[in-house]
N, C-alpha and C positions, 0 to 999 in steps of 0.2 A: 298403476305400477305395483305389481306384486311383491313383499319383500323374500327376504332369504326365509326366515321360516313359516312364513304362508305359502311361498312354493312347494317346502317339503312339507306341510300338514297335507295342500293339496294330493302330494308326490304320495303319501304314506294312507290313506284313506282304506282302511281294512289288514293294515300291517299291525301283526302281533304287541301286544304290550311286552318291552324289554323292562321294566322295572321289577325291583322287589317288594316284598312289604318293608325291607328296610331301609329304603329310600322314602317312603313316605314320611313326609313331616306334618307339626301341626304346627298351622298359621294364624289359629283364632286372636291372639293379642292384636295381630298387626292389621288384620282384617274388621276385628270391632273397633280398632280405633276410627279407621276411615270411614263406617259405614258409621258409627257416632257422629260425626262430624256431620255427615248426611241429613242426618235425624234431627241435628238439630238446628239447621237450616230450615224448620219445617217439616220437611216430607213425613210421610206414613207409612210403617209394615203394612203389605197388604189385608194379612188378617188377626184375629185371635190370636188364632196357634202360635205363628209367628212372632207375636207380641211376647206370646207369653213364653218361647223359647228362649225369646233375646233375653228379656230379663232372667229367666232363671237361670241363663246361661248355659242350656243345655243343648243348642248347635253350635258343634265343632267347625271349623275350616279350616282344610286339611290338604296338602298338597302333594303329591305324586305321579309320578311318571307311567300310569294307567287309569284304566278310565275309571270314572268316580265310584260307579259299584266298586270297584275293588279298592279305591283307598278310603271307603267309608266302611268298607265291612272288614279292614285291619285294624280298625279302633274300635268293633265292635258294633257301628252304625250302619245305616242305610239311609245312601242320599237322596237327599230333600231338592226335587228340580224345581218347586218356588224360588229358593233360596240364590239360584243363579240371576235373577230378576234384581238383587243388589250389592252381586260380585262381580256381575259380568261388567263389569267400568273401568275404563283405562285409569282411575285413581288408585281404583284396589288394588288392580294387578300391578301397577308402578309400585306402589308401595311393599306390595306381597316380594316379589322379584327384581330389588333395588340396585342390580348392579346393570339392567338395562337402561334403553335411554330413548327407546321408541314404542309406541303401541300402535299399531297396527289392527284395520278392523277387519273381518272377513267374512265369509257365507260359510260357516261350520258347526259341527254340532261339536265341535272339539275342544269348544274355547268354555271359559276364560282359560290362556295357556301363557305360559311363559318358558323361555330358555335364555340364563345367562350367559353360554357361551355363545348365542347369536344376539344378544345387545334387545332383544324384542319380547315384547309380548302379545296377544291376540285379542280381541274381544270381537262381539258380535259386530256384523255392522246391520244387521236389522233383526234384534232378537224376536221378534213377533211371529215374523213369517218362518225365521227359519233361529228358533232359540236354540241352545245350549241342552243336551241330552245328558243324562246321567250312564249310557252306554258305550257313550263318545270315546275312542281312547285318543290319548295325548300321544302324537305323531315322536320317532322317536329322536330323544334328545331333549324335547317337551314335560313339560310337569302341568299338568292341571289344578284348577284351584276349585277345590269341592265345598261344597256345603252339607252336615252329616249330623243325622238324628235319631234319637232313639226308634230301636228297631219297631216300638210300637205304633210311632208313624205309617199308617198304612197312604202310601205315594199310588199314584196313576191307576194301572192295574193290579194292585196289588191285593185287590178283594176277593172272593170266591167266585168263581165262575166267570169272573172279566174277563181272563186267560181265553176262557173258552169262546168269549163273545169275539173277542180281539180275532181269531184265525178262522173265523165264518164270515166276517166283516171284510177280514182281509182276502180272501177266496172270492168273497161275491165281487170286489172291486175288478180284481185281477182279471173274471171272465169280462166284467162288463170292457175294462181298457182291452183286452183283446175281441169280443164279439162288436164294439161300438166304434174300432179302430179310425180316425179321422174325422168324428164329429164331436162337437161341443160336451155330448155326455160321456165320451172317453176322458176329454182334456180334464173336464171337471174331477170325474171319478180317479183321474193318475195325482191330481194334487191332495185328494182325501188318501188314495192312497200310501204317497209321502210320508204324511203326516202319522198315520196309522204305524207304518216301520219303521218312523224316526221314533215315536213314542211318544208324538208332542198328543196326542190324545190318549182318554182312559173310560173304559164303561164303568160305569157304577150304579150297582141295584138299591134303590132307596125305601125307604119305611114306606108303610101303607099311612098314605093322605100327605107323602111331602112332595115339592115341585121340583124338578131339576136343579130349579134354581138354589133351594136349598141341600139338594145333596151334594151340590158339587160344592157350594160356598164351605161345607162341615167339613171339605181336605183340602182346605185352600186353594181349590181351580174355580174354574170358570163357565157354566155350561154353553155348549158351543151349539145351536139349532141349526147349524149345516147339517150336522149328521143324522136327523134325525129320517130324513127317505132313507139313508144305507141301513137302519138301523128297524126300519120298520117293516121285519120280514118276519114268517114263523121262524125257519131257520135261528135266526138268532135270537130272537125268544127263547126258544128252548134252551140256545146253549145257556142264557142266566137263569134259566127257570127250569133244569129238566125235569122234573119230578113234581106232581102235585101234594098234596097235603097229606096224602094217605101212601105215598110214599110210590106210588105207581110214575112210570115215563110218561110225559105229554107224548101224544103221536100227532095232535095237530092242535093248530090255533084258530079262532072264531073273529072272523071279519064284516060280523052284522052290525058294527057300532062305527061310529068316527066320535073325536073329541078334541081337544087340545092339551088331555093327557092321556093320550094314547102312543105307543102305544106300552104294554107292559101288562103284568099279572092282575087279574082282578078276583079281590079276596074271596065277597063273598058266595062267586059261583064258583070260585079256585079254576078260571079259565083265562088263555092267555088270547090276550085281544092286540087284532091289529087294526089301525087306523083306516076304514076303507072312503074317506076323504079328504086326503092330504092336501087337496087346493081347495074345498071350500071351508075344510075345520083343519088346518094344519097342525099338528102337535108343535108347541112351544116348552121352553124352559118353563113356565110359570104358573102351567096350566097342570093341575091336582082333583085328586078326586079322594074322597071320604075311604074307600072301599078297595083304589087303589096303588100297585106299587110298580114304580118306573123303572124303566132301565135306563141311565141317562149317560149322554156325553160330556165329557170333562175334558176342557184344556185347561191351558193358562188361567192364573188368577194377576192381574198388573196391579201395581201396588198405587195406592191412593196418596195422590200430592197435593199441592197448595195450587198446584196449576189447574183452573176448574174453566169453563166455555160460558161463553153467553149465546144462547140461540137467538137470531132475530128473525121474521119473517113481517115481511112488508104488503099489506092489503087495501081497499080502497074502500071508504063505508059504503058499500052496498048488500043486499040483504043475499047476496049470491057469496057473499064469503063470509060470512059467520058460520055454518057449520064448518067451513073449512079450517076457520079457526078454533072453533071446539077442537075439530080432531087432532089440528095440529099440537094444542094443549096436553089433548088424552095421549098421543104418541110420545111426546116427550116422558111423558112419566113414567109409561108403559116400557122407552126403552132401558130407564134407569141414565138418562143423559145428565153428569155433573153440572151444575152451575143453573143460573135464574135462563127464562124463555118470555120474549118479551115481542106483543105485537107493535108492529112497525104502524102505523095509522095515516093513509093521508085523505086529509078532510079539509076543509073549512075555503079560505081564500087561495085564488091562486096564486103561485108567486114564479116568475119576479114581478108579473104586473101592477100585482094588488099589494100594495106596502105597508100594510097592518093585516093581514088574516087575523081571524078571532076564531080557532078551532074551539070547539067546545064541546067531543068525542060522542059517544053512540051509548046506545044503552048496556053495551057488554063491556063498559070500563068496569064495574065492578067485577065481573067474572074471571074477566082475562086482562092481565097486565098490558098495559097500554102506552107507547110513548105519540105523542101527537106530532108530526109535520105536515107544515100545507101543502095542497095537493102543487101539483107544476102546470103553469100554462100551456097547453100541449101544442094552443094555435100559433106559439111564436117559432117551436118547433116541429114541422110536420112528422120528421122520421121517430120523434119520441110519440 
C-alpha cells in the first residue's frame, strides 16, 4: 500500500526542484545525535574518511527541498553519497522531521525525504540495489535529508576523465540493450545500465602498482568486478587514458596480454592494454601490477558492524574432499568474507546406532579449522 507521499514522489519523478537556497536548512545537531546513538551501540563508519569527518565535524546534514547537489553546494559543499548509508534510517529521518508520525520505505533515489504537511517520511526500502542518489530531487512538497562535505572530497566521478569514461560506458550499454534486445545480455547490460545513469557507480583511474581494491577503498566505495567486461574495451581506455606520456592521442590499444590487472595503462611501454582472456585470466579488483595503472569501478562502500557470519561447510574424511577444502579456505579469504570459516567434519562412528563414536579428525585439523560430528547411519535411512 502506497502512502500519500510516495504516490506523489512516484507522481513527480523528473519534476523541477520548487525550493530555494532559502529554504534549505541545517540538521547536523539533530542528525549527529541519532547516528551517535548508533555508534555506540557498536556499529562502525565504513571508512577513514568518514571517521575522520565525524570527529572533526566537518560533514554537514542539511535539508532542503532539492536534490542534494543543490543543498550541499548552498553551504558551500558537495554531497557525500556514502553518507546516505547512515541517514537513510527511519530514526534519523523521524527525528530530522518531528512533526511526522509515519515512515514509509520505497524504491527511490529520492529519499531519505520527509514532508510535514503529509505526516511522512521515506527511506529506502533496499538501499543496495537501488540506494539513495545525490542527483535525486525531493518530489515537491518534499525536503531531503543530505549529507555535505568539503568540496575537496572528490565523490564518484568526480576525477579526470571518469566523465569521459562514464558516456563511452554508457553508449556501449545502450547499443548492446538495443542490438541484443530479448536475450540474457540485454537484460544484464539494462541493469548496468541503471546503475551507470542513476550514478550508483564511478570509474576511477589509480596509481601505477595499486589494485582496484585499493583505489576505490581511498573514496570510500567499493570496487564492483561486474563491470569490469563493459569496461574492457579500447574505446574506453582511451577516454581515461587519451594521451600518452609525450603528450600525443592513443589511436589504439594492444590485446597481446591477459592478467587479472587488466585491463588499463601500462607504464613502462606507456601502452594501453586489454584483457584478451576474460574467462581463463579475468580481471579482478585485486589483481596489480608493478608497472601498471587501472581503470576501476567503484560503487558502494557498506559500512562495517558488529554483525559478522560464520561460514560452515560440511565434508566427509575422504581424500576426494581435501583440496576441496583448501579451496574453500583460499575462497573465503580471497572474498574478504567477515567472520571465522569453519569445516563441518563427519567421521568416526555412526550414529544413532553406535552410541559412543570416538572421532578423532584427519590430518588437516591443524590447517583448516575443524568441528567434528559422527558420520549418520545411512542403512537405517535409504533416502539419506
Amino acid at each position: 500500500k502506497e502512502s500519500a507521499l510516495s504516490t506523489h514522489l512516484l507522481a513527480s519523478v523528473g519534476a523541477p526542484s520548487s525550493g530555494s537556497a532559502d529554504s534549505h536548512t541545517d540538521a547536523t545537531k539533530v542528525v549527529r545525535g541519532v547516528v551517535t546513538k548508533w555508534l555506540a551501540d557498536g556499529n562502525k563508519l565504513g571508512s577513514e574518511q568518514q571517521q575522520r569527518e565525524w570527529k572533526d565535524e566537518t560533514v554537514l546534514f542539511r535539508v532542503g527541498p532539492a536534490s542534494c547537489d543543490e543543498v550541499c553546494s548552498d553551504a558551500g559543499k558537495v554531497c557525500a553519497r556514502d553518507w546516505f548509508l547512515y541517514i537513510d534510517r527511519c530514526d534519523v529521518a523521524q527525528a530530522t522531521f518531528p512533526a511526522t508520525t509515519k515512515c514509509v520505505e520505497v524504491m527511490s533515489a529520492m529519499v531519505p525525504a520527509g514532508a510535514d504537511h503529509l505526516s511522512e517520511t521515506l527511506v529506502s526500502r533496499d538501499g543496495r540495489s537501488d540506494p539513495p542518489t545525490c542527483a535525486g530531487v525531493a518530489p515537491g512538497g518534499a525536503r531531503r535529508i543530505c549529507g555535505c562535505v568539503g568540496k575537496e572530497r572528490v565523490r564518484a566521478v568526480g576525477k579526470p576523465g571518469s566523465a569521459a569514461v562514464m558516456d563511452v560506458v554508457v553508449k556501449a550499454l545502450k547499443d548492446t540493450v538495443a542490438q541484443k534486445a530479448g536475450t540474457a545480455t540485454s537484460a544484464e547490460a539494462t541493469e548496468l545500465l541503471s546503475d551507470a545513469q542513476a550514478g550508483r557507480v564511478g570509474f576511477h583511474k589509480g596509481l601505477v602498482g595499486r589494485s582496484c581494491s585499493d583505489v576505490c577503498s581511498e573514496v570510500a566505495l567499493k570496487c564492483n568486478d561486474r563491470w569490469f567486461h563493459s569496461i574492457n574495451r579500447c574505446d574506453v581506455q582511451m577516454a581515461g587514458w587519451p594521451q600518452d606520456q609525450d603528450g600525443h592521442y592513443f589511436k589504439e590499444c594492444s590485446d597481446r596480454f591477459y592478467g587479472h590487472d587488466l585491463p588499463g595503462h601500462q607504464e613502462q611501454m606507456d601502452e594501453l592494454l586489454i584483457n584478451n582472456d576474460m574467462q581463463g585470466f579475468p580481471s579482478t579488483c585485486g589483481g596489480r601490477g608493478d608497472f601498471s595503472a587501472r581503470l576501476c569501478p567503484c560503487s558502494y562502500s557498506y559500512p562495517a558492524t558488529t554483525t559478522t557470519f560464520h561460514t560452515v561447510f560440511n565434508v566427509q574424511s575422504k581424500q576426494y574432499f581435501e583440496w576441496q577444502s583448501r579451496y574453500n579456505i583460499f575462497w573465503h579469504k580471497q572474498s574478504g568474507q567477515s567472520g571465522p570459516v569453519t569445516r563441518l567434519l563427519s567421521m568416526g562412528g555412526a550414529w544413532p546406532t553406535d552410541a559412543t563414536p570416538h572421532p578423532k579428525g584427519d590430518h588437516l585439523m591443524n590447517e583448516v579449522r575443524t568441528h567434528i560430528a559422527p558420520e549418520y547411519d545411512c542403512s537405517i535411512d535409504s533416502y539419506v
